[in-house]
C-alpha positions in Angstrom: -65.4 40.7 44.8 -61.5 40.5 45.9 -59.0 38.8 44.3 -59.3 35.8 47.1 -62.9 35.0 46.1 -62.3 35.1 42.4 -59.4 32.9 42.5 -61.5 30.3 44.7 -64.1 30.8 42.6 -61.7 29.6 39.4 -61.2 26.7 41.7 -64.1 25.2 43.2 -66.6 26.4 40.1 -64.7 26.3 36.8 -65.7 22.1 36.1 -66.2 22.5 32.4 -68.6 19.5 32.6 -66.1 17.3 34.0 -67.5 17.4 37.8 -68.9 14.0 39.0 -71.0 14.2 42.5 -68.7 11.1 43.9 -65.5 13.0 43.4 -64.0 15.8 45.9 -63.4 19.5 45.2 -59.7 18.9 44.9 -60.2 15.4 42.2 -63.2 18.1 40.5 -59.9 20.7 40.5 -57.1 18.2 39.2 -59.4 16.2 36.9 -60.2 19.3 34.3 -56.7 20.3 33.9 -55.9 16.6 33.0 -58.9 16.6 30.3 -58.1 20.2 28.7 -54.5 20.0 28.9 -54.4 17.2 27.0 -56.8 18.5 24.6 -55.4 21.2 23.8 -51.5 22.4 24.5 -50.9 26.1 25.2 -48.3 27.4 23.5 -47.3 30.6 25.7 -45.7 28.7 28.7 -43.2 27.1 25.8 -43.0 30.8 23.9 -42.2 32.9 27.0 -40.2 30.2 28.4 -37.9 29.8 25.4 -37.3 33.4 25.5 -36.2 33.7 28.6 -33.7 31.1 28.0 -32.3 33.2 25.3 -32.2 36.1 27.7 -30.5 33.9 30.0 -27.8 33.3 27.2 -27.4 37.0 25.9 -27.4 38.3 30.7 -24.7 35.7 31.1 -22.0 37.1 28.8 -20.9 40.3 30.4 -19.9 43.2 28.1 -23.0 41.9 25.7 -24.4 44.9 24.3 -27.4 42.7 23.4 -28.0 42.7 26.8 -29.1 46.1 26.9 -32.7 44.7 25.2 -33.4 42.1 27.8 -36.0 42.1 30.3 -34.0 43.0 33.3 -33.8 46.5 31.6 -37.2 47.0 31.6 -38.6 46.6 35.0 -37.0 45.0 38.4 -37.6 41.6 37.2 -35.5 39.5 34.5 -35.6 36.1 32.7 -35.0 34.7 36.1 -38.2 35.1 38.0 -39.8 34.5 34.6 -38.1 31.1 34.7 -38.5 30.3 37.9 -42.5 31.1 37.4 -43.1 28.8 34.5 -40.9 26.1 36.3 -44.1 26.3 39.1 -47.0 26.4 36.8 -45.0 23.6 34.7 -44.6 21.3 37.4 -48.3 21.7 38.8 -49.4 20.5 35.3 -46.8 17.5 35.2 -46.2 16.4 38.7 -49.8 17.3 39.8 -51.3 14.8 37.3 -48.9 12.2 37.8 -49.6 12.4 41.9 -53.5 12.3 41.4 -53.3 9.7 39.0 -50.5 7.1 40.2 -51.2 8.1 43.8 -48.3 9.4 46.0 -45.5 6.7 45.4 -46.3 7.1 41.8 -45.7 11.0 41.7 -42.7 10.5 44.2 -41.0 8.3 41.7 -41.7 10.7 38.5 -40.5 13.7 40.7 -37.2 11.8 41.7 -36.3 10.3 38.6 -36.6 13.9 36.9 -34.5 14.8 39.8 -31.9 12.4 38.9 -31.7 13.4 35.3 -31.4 17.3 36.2 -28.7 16.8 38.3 -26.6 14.7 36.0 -27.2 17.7 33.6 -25.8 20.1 36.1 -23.0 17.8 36.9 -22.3 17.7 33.2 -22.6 21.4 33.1 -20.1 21.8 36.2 -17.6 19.8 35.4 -17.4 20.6 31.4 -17.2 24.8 32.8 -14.1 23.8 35.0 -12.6 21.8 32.3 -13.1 24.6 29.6 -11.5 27.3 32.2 -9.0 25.2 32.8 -8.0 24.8 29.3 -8.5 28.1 27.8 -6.7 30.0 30.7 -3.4 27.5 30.1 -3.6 28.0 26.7 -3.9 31.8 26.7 -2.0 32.3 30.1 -4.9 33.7 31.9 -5.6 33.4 35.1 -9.1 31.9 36.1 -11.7 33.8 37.5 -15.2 32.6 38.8 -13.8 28.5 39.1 -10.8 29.8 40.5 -11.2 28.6 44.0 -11.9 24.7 42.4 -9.0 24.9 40.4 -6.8 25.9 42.6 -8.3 23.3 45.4 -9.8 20.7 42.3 -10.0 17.8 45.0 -11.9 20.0 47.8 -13.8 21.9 44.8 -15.1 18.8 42.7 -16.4 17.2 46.0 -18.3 20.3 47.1 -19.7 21.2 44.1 -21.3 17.4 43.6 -22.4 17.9 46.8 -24.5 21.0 45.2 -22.0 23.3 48.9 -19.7 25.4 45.9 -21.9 27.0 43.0 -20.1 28.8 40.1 -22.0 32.0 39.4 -24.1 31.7 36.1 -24.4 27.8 36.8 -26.9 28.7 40.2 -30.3 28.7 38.7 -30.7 24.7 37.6 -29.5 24.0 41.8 -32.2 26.2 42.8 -34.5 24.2 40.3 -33.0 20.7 42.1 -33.9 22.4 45.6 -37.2 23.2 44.5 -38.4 19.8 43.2 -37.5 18.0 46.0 -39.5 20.4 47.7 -42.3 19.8 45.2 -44.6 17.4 46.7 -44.9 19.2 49.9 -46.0 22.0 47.8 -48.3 20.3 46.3 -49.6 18.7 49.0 -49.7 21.7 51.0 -51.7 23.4 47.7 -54.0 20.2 47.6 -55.3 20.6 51.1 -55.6 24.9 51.6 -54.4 26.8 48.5 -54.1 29.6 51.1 -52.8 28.5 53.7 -49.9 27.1 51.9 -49.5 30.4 50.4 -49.8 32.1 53.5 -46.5 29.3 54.5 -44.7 30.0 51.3 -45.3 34.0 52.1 -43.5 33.3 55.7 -40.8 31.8 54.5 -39.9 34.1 52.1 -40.4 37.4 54.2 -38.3 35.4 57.1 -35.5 35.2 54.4 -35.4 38.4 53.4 -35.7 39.7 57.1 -33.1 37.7 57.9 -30.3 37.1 55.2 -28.3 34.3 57.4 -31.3 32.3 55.9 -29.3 31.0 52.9 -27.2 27.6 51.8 -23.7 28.0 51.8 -21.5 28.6 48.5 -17.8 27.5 49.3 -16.4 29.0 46.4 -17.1 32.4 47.3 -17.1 31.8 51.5 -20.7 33.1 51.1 -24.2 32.1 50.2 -26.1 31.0 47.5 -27.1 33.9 44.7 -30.7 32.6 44.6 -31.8 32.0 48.2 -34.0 29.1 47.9 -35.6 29.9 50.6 -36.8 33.0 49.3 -37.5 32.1 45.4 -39.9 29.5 46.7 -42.6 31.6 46.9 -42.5 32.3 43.0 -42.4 29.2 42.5 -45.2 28.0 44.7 -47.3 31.0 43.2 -46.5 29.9 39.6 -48.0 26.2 40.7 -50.8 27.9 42.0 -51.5 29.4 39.2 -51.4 26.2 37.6 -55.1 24.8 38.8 -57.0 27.9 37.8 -54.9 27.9 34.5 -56.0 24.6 33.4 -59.4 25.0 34.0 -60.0 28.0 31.9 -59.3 28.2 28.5 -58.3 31.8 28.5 -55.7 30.4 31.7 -56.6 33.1 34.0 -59.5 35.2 33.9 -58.5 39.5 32.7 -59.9 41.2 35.7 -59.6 44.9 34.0 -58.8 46.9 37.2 -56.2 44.4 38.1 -54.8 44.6 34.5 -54.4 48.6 35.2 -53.1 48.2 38.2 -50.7 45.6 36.9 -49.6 48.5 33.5 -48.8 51.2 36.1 -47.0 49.1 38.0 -45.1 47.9 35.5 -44.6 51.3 33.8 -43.3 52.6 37.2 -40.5 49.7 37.8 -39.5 50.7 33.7 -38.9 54.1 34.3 -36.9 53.1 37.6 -34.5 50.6 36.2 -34.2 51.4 32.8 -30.5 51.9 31.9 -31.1 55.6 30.7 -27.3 56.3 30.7 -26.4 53.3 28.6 -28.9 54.2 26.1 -27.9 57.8 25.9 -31.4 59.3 27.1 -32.4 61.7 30.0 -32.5 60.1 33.3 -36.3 60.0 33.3 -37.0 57.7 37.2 -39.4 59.3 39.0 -37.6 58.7 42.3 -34.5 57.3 43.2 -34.4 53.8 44.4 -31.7 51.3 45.4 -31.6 47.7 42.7 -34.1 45.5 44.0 -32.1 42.2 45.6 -32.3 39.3 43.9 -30.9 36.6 46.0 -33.7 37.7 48.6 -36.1 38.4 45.9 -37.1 42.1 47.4 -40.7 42.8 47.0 -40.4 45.5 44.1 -38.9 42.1 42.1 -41.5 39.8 42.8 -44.3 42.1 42.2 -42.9 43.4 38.9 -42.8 39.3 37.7 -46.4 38.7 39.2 -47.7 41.4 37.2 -46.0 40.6 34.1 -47.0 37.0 34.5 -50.5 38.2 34.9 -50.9 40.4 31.7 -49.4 37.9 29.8 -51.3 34.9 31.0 -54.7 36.8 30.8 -54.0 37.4 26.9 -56.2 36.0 24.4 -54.0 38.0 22.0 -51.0 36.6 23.4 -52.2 33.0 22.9 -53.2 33.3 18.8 -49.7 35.1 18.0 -47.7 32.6 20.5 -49.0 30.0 18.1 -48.2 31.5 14.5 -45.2 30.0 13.0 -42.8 32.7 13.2 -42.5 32.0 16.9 -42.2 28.1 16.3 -38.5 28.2 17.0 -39.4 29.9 20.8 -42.0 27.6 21.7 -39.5 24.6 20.5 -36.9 25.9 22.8 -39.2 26.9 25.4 -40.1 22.9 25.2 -37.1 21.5 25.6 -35.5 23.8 28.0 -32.9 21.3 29.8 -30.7 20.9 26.7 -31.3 24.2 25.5 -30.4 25.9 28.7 -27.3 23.6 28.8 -25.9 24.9 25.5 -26.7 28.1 26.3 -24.5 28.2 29.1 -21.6 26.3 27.2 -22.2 29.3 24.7 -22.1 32.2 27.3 -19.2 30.5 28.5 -16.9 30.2 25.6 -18.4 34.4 24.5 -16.8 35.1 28.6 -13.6 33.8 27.6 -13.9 35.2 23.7 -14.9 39.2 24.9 -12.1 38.3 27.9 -9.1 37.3 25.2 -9.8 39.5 22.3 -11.9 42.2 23.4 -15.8 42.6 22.9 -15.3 45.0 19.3 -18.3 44.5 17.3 -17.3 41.4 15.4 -17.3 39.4 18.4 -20.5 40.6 19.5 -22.1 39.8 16.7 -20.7 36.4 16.0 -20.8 34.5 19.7 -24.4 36.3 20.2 -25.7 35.0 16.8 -23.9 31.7 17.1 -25.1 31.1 20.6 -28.7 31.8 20.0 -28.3 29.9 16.5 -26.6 27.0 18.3 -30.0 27.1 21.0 -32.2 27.2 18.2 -31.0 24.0 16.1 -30.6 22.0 19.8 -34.1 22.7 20.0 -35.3 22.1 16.5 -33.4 18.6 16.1 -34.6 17.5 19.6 -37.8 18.3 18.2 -37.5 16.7 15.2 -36.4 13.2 17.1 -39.5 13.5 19.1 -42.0 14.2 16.3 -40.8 11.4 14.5 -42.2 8.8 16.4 -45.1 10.6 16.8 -47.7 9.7 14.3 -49.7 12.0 13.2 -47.8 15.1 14.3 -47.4 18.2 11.1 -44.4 19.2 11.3 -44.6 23.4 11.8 -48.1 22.3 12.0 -49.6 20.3 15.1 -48.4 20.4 18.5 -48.1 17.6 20.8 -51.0 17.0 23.5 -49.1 16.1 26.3 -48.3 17.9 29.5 -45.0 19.5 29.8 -42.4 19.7 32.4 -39.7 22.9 32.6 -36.4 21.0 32.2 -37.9 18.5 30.4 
């Protein structure tokens, strides 16, 4: 059986008991994931999500030598597409249930309002970066760098970058995130009526993109384009929302398929030994071939297949589930949880280490104080947002339970 019959399979078959002869395929589909999800919370999504935020934080600062251990060293993929992934199956699981339950003004009006809040968080984020800049660089008579162009032009710059037109490079990913949920209900609309046939539209789009780079929004600081072509990164995020139904249906998420899984490890094993930074590490160069870096902003095809494998290992794990619930990763699956302040201090954070490794050098002091500080910073964010929440929750143990609700990235 190919992968296109399992995966429907998953979908029309996997009822759990919860199938009632008056409802359609799609309510059959929808309905489980309600039941289970709010039965019982998985705890990867929040793990693996909360580490990519800290791998967001340690990629952003450069000169980290903590960013030798990232992801992005270890295949063609980074935190990014991981991100980006999750923020798919996340909003399937949110804004899926609140469409088939309050109909589709009901999930138009939860999808907007957390549109409104996310972009008040990047306006925050935007204009506290320029302010920063602006202050450090008087201060230490240095001249600006990557908000240059909106300093120098702050009337013409502020403007633009409200209007989402001027993007200053490591604030680009929560504007894709804004593009993408506003293109949310289509998606799942399109998903609702032909899983593949929206894939198959999602797949177009993408490969036109990358066929055609002109595809792109305009970035006025730089006279260029945006560094994640939304029109490309999509398609992850469509795949990670259709990952979503057969997720919530089965308890293990998605079925381990062992010749997929192998196929899946030598991929994965290939795109290490390709872009693993031999010479920073002081080993042999030991790639097999020599290939060009993957793009990004188009999301090549080496990039998106390295993610999609990764995502299916990891989702497929049994394993993975038990140890992402043990305590010692409590602080991940907290950060993971409440990603949209976490992600915000973390780019405060990377910020002020930029302008630290900039004005005093990147020795090994400042390394290890603005990389522990940052991720300590992320951590306690997380733990005290956590700790509000739980407290007017009854009957939550803290370090304990978990709560039973379903989860939005950003949230």
């Amino acid at each position: 059986m190919d992968m296109a019959n399992i995966l429907a399979a998953e979908l029309s078959n996997r009822d759990d008991g919860l199938a009632h002869p008056s409802r359609s395929k799609f309510q059959r589909q929808v309905q489980a994931p309600t039941t289970l999800a709010a039965s019982k919370r998985d705890p990867r999504i929040d793990v693996i999500r909360g580490m990519a935020l800290l791998m967001i934080f340690v990629d952003h600062i450069p000169g980290n030598a903590l960013g030798l251990a990232t992801l992005r060293n270890f295949g063609f993929s980074d935190a990014a597409e991981v991100f980006v992934f999750l923020a798919g199956m996340s909003a399937m699981l949110a804004y899926g249930k609140a469409f088939h339950q309050d109909g589709t003004l009901g999930g138009l009006h939860r999808v907007f309002r957390r549109w409104g809040r996310l972009y008040l968080f990047h306006v925050g984020l935007f204009l506290t970066t320029c302010l920063i800049v602006l202050l450090w660089t008087t201060h230490y008579h240095l001249q600006p760098r990557f908000v240059a162009p909106i300093i120098n032009a702050p009337i013409s710059g502020l403007i633009r970058g409200l209007l989402l037109q001027a993007l200053p490079s490591y604030l680009d990913i929560l504007p894709l995130y804004l593009v993408l949920l506003v293109a949310f209900p289509l998606i799942y609309f399109g998903l609702r009526r032909n899983l593949w046939l929206a894939l198959a539209a999602s797949a177009t789009l993408w490969l036109a993109a990358n066929l055609n780079a002109d595809l792109n929004l305009p970035n006025w600081i730089n006279h260029g384009r945006w560094f994640f072509n939304p029109f490309a990164w999509q398609f992850l995020f469509t795949i990670g929302a259709a990952f979503a139904l057969p997720a919530a249906t089965d308890k293990r998420s998605v079925r381990r398929i062992s010749w997929v899984a192998w196929l899946c490890i030598a991929y994965l094993g290939f795109a290490f030994l390709e872009a693993a930074p031999w010479a920073d590490w002081n080993l042999p160069d030991l790639r097999p071939i020599i290939l060009a870096a993957p793009d990004k902003t188009l999301l090549a095809p080496l990039r998106l297949l390295d993610v999609l494998s990764l995502a299916y290992l990891l989702l497929s794990s049994d394993g993975l589930r038990m140890l992402a619930g043990r305590r010692i990763f409590r602080p991940l699956e907290i950060c993971g949880r409440h990603s949209l302040e976490v992600f915000a201090v973390g780019c405060i954070a990377a910020l002020l280490g930029r302008l630290l490794f900039r004005t005093y050098g990147a020795g090994i002091e400042a390394q290890i104080a603005i990389n522990v500080i940052g991720i300590a910073m992320m951590c306690v964010v997380g733990l005290w947002l956590e700790k509000r929440r739980t407290s007017r929750s009854p009957g939550f143990a803290w370090f304990g339970g978990r709560n039973n609700s379903i989860w939005p990235v950003f949230s």
